[in-house]
N, C-alpha and C positions, 0 to 999 in steps of 0.2 A: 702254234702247236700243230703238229702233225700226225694224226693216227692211222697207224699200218698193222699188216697182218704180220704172221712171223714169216709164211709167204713171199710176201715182198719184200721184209727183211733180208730174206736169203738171195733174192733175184737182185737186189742192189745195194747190198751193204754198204760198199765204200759212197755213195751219191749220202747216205744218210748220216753214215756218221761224217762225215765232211756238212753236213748241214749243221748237225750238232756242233761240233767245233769251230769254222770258220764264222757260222750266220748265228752261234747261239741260241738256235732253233731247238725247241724240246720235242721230242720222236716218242712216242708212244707204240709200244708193238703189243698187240694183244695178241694171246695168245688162247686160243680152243677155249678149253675148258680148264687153264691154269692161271685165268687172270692176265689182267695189264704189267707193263713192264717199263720204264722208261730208259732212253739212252743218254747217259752224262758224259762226260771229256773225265779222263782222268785225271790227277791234278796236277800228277809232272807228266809234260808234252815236250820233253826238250828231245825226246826220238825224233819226231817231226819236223824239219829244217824247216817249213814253210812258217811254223808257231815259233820256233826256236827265235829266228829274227827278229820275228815280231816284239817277244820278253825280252829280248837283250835289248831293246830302242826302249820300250818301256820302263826295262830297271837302270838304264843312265836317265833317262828323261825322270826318274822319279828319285836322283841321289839328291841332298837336300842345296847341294854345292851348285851342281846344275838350275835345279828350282829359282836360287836366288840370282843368278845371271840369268834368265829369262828375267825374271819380277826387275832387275835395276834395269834392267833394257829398254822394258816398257816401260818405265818412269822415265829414261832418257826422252823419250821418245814424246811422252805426252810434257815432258818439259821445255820439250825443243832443243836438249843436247843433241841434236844433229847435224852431220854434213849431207850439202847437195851435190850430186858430181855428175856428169855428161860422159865423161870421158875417164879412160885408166890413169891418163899423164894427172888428173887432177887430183886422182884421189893419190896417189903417191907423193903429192906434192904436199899433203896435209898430213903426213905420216914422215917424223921424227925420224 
């Protein structure tokens, strides 16, 4: 948590709320004599191409389709459904 004046608010807006959004950092600005204020992300970011990317990796990585090919991979894996391979001519050689 981060507590600033509304002062410093104004001298670097973009530094804080970019703290707020990328680092989930909470910004606190007091202000005079009208009390504290906090700064939140609003809750659609999809303006922002740098968050935009981010939600689209997140909402395939979270379809449920996806989910379960990761979970069989990992069971492959700890079962020892796997090939080893050195080289590209080997791994094509074990592909139908």
């Amino acid at each position: 948590m981060i507590e600033i004046t509304s002062t410093e608010l104004r001298r670097n807006m973009i530094k804080y709320f970019d703290l707020t959004v990328e680092k989930k950092e909470q910004v606190i600005v007091r202000l005079r004599n009208r009390g504290a204020f906090t700064i939140t992300p609003a809750i659609d970011t999809r303006h922002c191409k740098r968050i935009a990317k981010k939600t689209e990796l997140e909402a395939y990585l979270d379809q449920p389709e996806v989910q379960q090919s990761i979970l069989r991979a990992r069971e492959d894996v700890k079962a020892g459904r796997v090939r080893n391979f050195t080289t590209l001519k080997q791994f094509w050689q074990g592909i139908p």
